[in-house]
DOTILO-966272 format. One line per 3 residues: number of its first residue (from 1); their letters; for each residue x, y, z of C-alpha. Coordinates in pm, 1 decimal, decimal comma. Layout:
BEGIN
NUM> a> X Y Z  ...;
//
This chain:
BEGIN
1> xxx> 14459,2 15608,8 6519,5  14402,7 15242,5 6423,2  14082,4 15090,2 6443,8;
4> xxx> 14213,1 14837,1 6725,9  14274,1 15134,7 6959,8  13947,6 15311,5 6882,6;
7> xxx> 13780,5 15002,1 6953,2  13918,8 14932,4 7285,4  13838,5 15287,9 7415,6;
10> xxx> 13460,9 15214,0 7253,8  13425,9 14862,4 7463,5  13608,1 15076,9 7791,4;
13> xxx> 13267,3 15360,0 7771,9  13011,5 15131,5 7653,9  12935,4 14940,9 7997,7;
16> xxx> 12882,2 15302,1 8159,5  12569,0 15277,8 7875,3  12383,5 14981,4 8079,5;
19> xxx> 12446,1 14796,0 7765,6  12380,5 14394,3 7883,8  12701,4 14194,1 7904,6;
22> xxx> 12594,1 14016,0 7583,4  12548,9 14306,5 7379,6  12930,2 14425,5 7534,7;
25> xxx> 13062,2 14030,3 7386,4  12883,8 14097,8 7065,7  13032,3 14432,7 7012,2;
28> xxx> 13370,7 14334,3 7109,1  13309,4 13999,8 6904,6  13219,0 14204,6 6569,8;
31> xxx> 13476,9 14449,7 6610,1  13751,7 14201,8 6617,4  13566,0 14058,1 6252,9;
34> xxx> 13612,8 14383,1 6126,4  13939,4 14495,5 6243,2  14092,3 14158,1 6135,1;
37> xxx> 13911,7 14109,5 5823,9  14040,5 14501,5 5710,5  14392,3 14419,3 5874,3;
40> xxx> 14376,4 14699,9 6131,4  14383,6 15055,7 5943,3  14392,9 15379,6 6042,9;
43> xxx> 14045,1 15496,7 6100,3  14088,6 15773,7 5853,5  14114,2 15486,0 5569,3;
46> xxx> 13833,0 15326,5 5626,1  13544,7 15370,5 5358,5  13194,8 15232,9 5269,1;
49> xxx> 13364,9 15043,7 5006,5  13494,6 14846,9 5275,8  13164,5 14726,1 5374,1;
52> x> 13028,4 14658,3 5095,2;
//
């Protein structure tokens, strides 16, 4: 699964949290960073080394 689709189901279940509307834009605005800036893997790809 690519990080792009795992996100979207994440930003679909988080408002059922109560999470704030800004929180929801700041999770959906860092998630973009991070799925751009790694150029979308599979989820399975995806290592600490990536963060670092």
């Amino acid at each position: 699964m690519k990080l792009s689709r795992a996100t979207r189901g994440f930003l679909l279940v988080r408002p059922a949290d109560g999470l704030s509307p800004n929180a929801l834009i700041d999770y959906e605005r860092t998630l973009r960073r991070v799925t751009e800036t790694l150029n979308d893997p599979e989820l399975e790809a995806i290592t600490t080394d990536d963060f670092r």
